[in-house]
N, C-alpha and C positions, 0 to 999 in steps of 0.2 A: 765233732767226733770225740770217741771217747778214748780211753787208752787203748782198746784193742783193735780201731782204727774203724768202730761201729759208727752211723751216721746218728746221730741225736736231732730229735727233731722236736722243738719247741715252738708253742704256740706264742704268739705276739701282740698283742692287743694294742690297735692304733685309732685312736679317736676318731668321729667319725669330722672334727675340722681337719685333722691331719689327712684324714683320705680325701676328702673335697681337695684339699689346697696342691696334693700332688697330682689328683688329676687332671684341674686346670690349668695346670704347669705343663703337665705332659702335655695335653690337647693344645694350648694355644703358645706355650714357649716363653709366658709372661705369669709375672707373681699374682693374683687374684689381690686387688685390694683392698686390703683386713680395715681400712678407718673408716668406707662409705658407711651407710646408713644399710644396703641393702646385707652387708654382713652381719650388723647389727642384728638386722630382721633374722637372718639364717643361725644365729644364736638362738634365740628366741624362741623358731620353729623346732630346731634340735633339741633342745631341754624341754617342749612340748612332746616331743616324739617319745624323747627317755622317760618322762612321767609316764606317757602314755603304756609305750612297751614295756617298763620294768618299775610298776608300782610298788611303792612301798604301804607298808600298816602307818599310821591308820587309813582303810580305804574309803573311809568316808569321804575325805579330803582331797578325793581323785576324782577330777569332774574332767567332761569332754563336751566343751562347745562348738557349736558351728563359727560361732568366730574364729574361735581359734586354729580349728579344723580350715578354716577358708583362709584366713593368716596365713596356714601351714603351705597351704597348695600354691596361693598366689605369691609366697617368696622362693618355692621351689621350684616356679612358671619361670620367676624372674630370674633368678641365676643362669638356669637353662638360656634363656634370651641372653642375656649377658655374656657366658661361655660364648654363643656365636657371634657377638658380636667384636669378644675378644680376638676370635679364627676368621672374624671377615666373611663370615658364612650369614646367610639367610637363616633364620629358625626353623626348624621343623615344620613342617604343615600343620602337624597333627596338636601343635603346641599351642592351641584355640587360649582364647582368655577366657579365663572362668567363669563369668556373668555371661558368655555366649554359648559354654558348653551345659551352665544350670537352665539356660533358654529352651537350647534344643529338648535338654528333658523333660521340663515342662511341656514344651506343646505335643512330644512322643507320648506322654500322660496323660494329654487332653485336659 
């Protein structure tokens, strides 16, 4: 508030490990563990994404591969998987592995 008891409203900018890590907190009541590997990997994928979303000059030096693009999805499968198995929950149905979801497209393709 400000002196004349006006509300002030300020934006807040929270990384986007800090939003993963309180939401895993909220959903399963447990700290997500920042030393596995699979964290590592969600580092990796995130600084992929930032490149990705918010490129810098020079944009020559701004490439987009299918690995890394396939990286991206298969650590963000696996977190997903993880989150439930932190809640004790079953996965989502819909939470296909990605070598069975690039399947089906192909044979939808012919």
């Amino acid at each position: 508030m400000d002196d004349r008891g006006d509300i002030i409203r300020k934006n807040k900018f929270y990384r986007t490990e800090s939003r993963f890590l309180f939401l895993a907190y909220f959903l399963t009541g447990q700290d997500f563990d920042r030393s596995g590997k699979l964290w590592q990997q969600f580092q990796v994928a995130r600084k992929l994404r930032d490149r990705w979303t918010h490129p810098k000059p020079p944009f020559d030096t701004w490439s987009l591969s299918l690995s890394d693009v396939y990286s991206a999805i298969t650590v963000t499968r696996d977190l997903f998987i993880e989150l439930s198995e932190m809640m004790d929950a079953d996965p989502p149905l819909w939470l296909k592995p990605v070598d069975d979801v690039l399947d089906e497209i192909h044979r939808e393709a012919g």
